[in-house]
Every structure is written in structure tokens, then in C-alpha cells.
C-alpha positions in Angstrom: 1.2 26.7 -9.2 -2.2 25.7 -8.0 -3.5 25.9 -4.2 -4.6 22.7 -3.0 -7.8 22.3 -1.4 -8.0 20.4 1.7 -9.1 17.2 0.9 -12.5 15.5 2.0 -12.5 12.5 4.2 -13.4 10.5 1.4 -10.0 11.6 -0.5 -8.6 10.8 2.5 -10.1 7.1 2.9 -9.5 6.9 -0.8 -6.1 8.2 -0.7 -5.0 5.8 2.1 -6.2 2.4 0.1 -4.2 3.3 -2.5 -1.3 4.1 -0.6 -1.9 0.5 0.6 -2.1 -1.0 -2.6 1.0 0.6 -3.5 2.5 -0.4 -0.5 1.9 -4.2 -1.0 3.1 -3.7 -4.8 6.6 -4.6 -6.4 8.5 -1.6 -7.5 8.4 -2.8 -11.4 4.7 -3.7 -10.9 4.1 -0.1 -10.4 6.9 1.7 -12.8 5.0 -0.4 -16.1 1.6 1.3 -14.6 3.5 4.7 -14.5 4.8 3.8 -18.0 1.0 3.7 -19.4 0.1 6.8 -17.5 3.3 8.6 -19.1 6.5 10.5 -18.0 6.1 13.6 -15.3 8.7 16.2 -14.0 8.6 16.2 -10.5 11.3 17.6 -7.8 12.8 15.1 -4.8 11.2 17.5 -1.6 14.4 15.6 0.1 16.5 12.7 -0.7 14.8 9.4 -0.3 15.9 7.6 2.8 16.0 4.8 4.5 15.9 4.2 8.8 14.8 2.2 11.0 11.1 2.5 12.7 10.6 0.5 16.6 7.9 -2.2 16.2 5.1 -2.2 18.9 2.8 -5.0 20.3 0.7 -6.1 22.9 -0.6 -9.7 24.1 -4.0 -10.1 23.6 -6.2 -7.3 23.1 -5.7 -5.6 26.5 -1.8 -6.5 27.5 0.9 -3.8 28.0 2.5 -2.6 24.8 6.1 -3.8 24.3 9.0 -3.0 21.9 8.7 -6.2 19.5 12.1 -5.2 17.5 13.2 -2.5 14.9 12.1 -2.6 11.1 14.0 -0.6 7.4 11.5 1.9 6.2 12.3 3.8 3.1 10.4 7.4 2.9 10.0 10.1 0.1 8.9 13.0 -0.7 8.3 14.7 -4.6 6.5 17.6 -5.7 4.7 18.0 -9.1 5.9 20.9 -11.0 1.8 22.0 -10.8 2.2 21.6 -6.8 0.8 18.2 -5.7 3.2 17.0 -3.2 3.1 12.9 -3.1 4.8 11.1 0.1 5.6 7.4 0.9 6.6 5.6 3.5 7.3 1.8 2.0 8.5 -1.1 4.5 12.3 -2.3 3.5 15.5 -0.7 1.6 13.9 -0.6 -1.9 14.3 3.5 -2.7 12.9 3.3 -6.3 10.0 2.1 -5.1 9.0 4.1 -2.3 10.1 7.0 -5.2 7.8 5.5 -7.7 4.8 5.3 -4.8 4.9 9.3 -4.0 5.1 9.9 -7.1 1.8 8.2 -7.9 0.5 9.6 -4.6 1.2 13.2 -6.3 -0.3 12.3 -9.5 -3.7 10.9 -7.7 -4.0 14.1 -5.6 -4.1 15.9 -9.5 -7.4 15.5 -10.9 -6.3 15.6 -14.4 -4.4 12.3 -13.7 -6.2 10.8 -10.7 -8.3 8.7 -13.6 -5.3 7.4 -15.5 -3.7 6.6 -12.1 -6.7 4.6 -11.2 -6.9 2.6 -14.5 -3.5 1.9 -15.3 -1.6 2.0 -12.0 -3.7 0.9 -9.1 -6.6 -1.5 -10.9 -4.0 -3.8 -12.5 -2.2 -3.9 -8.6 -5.7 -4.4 -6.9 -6.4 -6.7 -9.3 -3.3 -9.0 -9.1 -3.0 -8.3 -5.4 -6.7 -9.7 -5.5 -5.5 -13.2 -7.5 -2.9 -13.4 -5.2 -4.9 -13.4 -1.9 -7.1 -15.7 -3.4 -4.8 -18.4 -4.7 -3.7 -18.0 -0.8 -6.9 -19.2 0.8 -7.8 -21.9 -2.1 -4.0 -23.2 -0.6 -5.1 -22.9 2.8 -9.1 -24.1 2.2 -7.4 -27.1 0.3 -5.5 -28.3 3.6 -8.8 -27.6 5.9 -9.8 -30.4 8.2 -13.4 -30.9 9.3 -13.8 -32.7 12.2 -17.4 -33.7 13.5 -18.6 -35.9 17.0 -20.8 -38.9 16.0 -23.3 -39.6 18.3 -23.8 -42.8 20.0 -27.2 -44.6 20.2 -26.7 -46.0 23.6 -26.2 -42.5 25.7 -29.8 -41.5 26.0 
């Protein structure tokens, strides 16, 4: 087994976007990724599970907080037979996926994989995840309405 350093804050920022990307990603969208990358033993820390999590808000940007309503979250937790320990916390009842998501969070925290992670799990996501957003705003930009004032002669 190898001792894990702690990681730097720029693992950590890194570490965090693609947990996002995952996060965002369908749970065969990710699997065919982990298909290129290959198979890995890994042990289930504790079953995957699903609850509920209390949503928070707040009016405006300085109002009270209050209890908007409840949310599913499915969580897991897996441990690479060389140490890494991947966790996930994905919104919804889909275990496979969150699963699938700590796994690739184990396997980014190994070096030996973190590249083949990067290429053939997370850039294809990014990059579809990218399309998608921008599809989105050529929708939105394609409904945009400009309005402008003319100005009248007569009030000088």
C-alpha cells in the first residue's frame, strides 16, 4: 500500500472540477470513458447509498436563509487495491453512477492513471458538456430581443 501525500491546493481545485464534470455526466457517459482507461479492482469502503440532503436559500444576496425543500443524493465510497480512496456524492438515485464517479476520483488521485483519466474520461465529458452549454445559449441568443429608444427631432 502507498501513503498518500496530502494534496496541494492545486490537486484540490483540480480535483473538485472534475468531480464537477463527473457530477453533470450520465452514468454510461462515464463507464465507456472507464472502458478505454481499462478494468481496476477496487473495494466498496461502504455500500453505496442513497438519502435525502435539506436544500437551503436566501432572497437576494443578504435575506435570511430558509429551508427550500429536501433533495435524493446518492454517496460512495471505494478504495484502490494500491490505497487511493475515491468518494462521490452525485444528486439523484442513480447508484452506478455515483460508483463509477469515485471510482474515477480514486484513479485521478493515482498518478499512474491521473493521465488516462484525463484523456479518456473527463476531456470527452468537458468536451460534450461544452457542446451542450453552447447549443444552450445559441437557443437562448436566437430568441434575444433588442429593443432601442428613437429619438425625436422635436424635443430639443
Amino acid at each position: 500500500m502507498t501513503m498518500a501525500t496530502a494534496p496541494t491546493s492545486g490537486e484540490t481545485v483540480s480535483r473538485r472540477a472534475a468531480m464537477a464534470v463527473l457530477a453533470q455526466a450520465p452514468a454510461a457517459d462515464i463507464e465507456h470513458g472507464l472502458d478505454r482507461v481499462g478494468t481496476f479492482a477496487f473495494n466498496e469502503l461502504r455500500p453505496t447509498e442513497t438519502g435525502l440532503v435539506m436544500l437551503r436559500g436566501r432572497i437576494g444576496s443578504d435575506g435570511a436563509p430558509f429551508n427550500v425543500g429536501e433533495a435524493s443524493v446518492t454517496r460512495a465510497a471505494v478504495q484502490l487495491e494500491t490505497g487511493e480512496i475515491g468518494f462521490s456524492y452525485v444528486l439523484g438515485r442513480d447508484a452506478k453512477k455515483a460508483r463509477l464517479a469515485a471510482l474515477c476520483d480514486a484513479l485521478w488521485q493515482s498518478q499512474p492513471h491521473r493521465t488516462a483519466i484525463e484523456q479518456y474520461v473527463l476531456a470527452p465529458l468537458r468536451d460534450a458538456q461544452q457542446r451542450q452549454q453552447a447549443l444552450k445559449r445559441a437557443q437562448t441568443a436566437a430568441t434575444r430581443v433588442d429593443f432601442f429608444t428613437l429619438v425625436r427631432g422635436e424635443d430639443d
